[in-house]
C-alpha positions as CSV (number, residue, x, y, z in Angstrom):
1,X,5.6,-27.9,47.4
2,X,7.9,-30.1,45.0
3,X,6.5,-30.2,41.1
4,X,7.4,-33.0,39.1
5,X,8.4,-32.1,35.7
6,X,5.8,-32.7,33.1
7,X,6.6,-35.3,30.5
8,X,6.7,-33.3,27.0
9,X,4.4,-34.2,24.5
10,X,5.1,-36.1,22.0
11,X,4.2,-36.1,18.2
12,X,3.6,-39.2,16.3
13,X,4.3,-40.3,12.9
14,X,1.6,-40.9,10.3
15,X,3.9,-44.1,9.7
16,X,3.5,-45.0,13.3
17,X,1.4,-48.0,13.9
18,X,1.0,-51.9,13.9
19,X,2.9,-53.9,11.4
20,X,2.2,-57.4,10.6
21,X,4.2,-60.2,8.5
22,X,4.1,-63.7,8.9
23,X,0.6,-64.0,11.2
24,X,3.1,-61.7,13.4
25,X,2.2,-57.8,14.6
26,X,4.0,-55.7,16.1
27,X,3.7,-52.0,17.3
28,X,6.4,-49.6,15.2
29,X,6.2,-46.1,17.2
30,X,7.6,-43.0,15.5
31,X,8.2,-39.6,17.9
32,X,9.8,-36.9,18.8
33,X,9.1,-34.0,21.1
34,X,5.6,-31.9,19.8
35,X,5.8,-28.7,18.4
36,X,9.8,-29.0,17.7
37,X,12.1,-29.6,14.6
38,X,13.7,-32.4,16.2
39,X,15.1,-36.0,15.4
40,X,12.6,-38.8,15.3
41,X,13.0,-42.0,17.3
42,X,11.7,-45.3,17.0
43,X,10.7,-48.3,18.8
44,X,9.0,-51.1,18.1
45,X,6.5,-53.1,21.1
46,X,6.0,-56.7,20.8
47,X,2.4,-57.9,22.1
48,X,4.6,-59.5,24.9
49,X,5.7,-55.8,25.6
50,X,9.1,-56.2,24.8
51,X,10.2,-53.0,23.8
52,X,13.0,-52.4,21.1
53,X,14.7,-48.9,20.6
54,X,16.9,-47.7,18.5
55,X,19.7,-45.8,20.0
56,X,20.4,-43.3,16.9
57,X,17.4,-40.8,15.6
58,X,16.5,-40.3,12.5
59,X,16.7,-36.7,10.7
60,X,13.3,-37.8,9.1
61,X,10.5,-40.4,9.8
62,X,10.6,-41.8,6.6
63,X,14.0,-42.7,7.4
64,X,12.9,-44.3,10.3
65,X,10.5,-46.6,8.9
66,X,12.5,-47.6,6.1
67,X,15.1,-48.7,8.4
68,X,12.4,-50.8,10.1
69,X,11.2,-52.1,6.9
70,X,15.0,-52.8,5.9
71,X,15.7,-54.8,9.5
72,X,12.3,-56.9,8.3
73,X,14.3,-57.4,5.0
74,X,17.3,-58.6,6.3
75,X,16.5,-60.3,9.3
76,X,12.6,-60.9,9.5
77,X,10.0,-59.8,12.3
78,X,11.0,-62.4,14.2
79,X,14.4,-60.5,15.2
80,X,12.4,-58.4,18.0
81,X,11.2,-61.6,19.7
82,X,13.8,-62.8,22.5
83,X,15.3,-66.1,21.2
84,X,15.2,-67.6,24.5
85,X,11.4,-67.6,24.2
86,X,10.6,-71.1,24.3
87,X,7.0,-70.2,21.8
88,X,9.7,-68.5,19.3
89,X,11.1,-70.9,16.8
């Protein structure tokens, strides 16, 4: 008999969830591993299902989300939308 290794949980931000700016939402997801001290990650998920991570954790998830909310700043929500999309202008 072969077992497959679980998945681990995962626990989610209170700061996870959908973001919207400019008639445009997208899905900001905040984790890490349950029940551990761990880094956070984040990704964002596009309602095309693109999905956008970011390679470096985050010692906290505030730090997270304000690093989302600073790459809205500087470069808009558009930035997670490939620019070879022909709808994306």
């Amino acid at each position: 008999m072969t077992l497959k290794p679980k998945k681990p949980k995962l626990e989610h931000s209170e700061l996870s969830g959908e973001f919207t700016e400019d008639d445009v939402t997208v899905l900001v997801d905040i984790f890490r591993p349950a029940g551990t001290q761990e880094d956070w990650r984040m990704e964002v998920i596009t309602p095309e299902e693109d999905l956008i991570e970011w390679e470096e954790p985050f010692a906290t998830d505030r730090e997270a989300f304000d690093e989302f909310l600073a790459t809205i700043a500087r470069d808009g929500i558009r930035t997670f939308f490939d620019d070879s999309d022909p709808a994306i202008h």
